[in-house]
N, C-alpha and C positions, 0 to 999 in steps of 0.2 A: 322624833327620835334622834338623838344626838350620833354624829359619824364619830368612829373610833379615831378620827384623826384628832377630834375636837379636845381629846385628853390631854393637859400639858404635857405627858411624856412621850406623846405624840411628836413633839416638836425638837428643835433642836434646841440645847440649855443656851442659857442667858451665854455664857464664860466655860466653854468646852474645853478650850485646851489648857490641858492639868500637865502637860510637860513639857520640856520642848530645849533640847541641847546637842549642844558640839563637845566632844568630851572626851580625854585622853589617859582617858583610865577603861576598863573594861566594861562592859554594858551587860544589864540586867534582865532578862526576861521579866523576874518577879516583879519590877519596877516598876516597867513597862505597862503588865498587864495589872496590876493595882491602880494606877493611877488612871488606866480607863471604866474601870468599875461606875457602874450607875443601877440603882435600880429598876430606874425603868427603861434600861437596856434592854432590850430580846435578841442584840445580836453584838458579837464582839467579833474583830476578824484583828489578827497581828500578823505579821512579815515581819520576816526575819534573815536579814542579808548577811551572809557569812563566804570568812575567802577561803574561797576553790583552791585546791593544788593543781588547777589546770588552763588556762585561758589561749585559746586560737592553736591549739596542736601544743603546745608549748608548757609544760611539767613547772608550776612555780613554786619558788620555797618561801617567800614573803613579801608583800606589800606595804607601802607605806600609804596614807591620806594626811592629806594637806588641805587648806582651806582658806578661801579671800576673809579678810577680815569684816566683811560683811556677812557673810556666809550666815549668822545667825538669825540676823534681821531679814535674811530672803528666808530663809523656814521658816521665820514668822508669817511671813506676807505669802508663804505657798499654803501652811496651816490653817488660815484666816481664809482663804480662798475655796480651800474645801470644807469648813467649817460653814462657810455663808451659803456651800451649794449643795450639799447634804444636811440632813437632820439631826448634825452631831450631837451626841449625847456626853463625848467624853474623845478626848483626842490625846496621844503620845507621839514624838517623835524624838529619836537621841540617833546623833553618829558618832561614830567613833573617828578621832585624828590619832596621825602618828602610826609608829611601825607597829605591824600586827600578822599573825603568822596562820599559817594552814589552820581553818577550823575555828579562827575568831571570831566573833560576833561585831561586824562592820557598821548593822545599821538596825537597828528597833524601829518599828511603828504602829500600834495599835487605834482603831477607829472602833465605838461602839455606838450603837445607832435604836431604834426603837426593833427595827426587823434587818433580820439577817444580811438580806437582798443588799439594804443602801449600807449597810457594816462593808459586805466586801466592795461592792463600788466604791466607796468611801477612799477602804485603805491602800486598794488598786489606785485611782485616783492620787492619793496620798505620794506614795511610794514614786509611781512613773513621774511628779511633777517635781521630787524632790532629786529625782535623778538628775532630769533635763534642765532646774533651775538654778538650784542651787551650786554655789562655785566653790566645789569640792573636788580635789584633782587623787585620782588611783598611781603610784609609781610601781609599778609591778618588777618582781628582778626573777628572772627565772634558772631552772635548772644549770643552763647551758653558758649561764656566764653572761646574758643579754639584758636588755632591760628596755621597759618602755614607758609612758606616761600616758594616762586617757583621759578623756574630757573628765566633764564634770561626776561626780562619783564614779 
């Protein structure tokens, strides 16, 4: 009897990732979560990073993102990375550059996988490496006239 793993859609596709941008224009949910569509998904999981009016006690009214001119080719190489170590079925990721205000949509990323479980591993996974890798810098300006800059996203 054959294990249910043995099904190709078992497996992760040849060429999973269907998106993959820095972009300074405003970002899509619809986008996003079409271009991870697969049918023999069973599990889709998306994040959705949006800027807070509020960071460390401090009331903010806008931030701006900025980004090494590499910064693409490392979301490649963080997308390739959990693509090889999950079962991807179907991968997105977009951020957004430039100034962007209370309530924008900062950061897309959808992982859809055969089962639920490695979906959200996947775009957990996803998300915290695009964070810590990728060199994309937050300049945050807040209520009080102050302002600060943060690492990478």
């Amino acid at each position: 009897m054959a294990s249910t793993y043995d099904h190709p859609g078992e497996q992760a596709a040849q060429d999973p990732i269907r998106l993959l941008a820095i972009r300074d224009t405003p970002l899509s949910l619809d986008e996003v979560f079409a271009a991870v569509g697969d049918d023999a998904a069973g599990g889709t999981a998306l994040f959705v990073g949006t800027v807070r009016n509020h960071d460390g006690g401090a009331d903010v009214d806008t931030l701006g993102y900025s980004c090494h001119p590499t910064a693409e080719a490392e979301m490649r190489r963080v997308v390739e990375k959990v693509a090889a170590d999950y079962p991807v079925r179907a991968l997105a990721a977009v951020h957004r550059v430039g100034d962007l205000a209370v309530g924008d949509l900062a950061v897309v990323v959808a992982v859809s996988c055969p089962h639920r479980g490695e979906a959200f591993e996947a775009c957990r996974k996803l998300i915290d490496d695009l964070k810590h890798e990728v060199p994309i810098w937050k300049h945050q300006r807040f209520s009080d006239g102050t302002e600060e800059w943060v690492g990478a996203c």
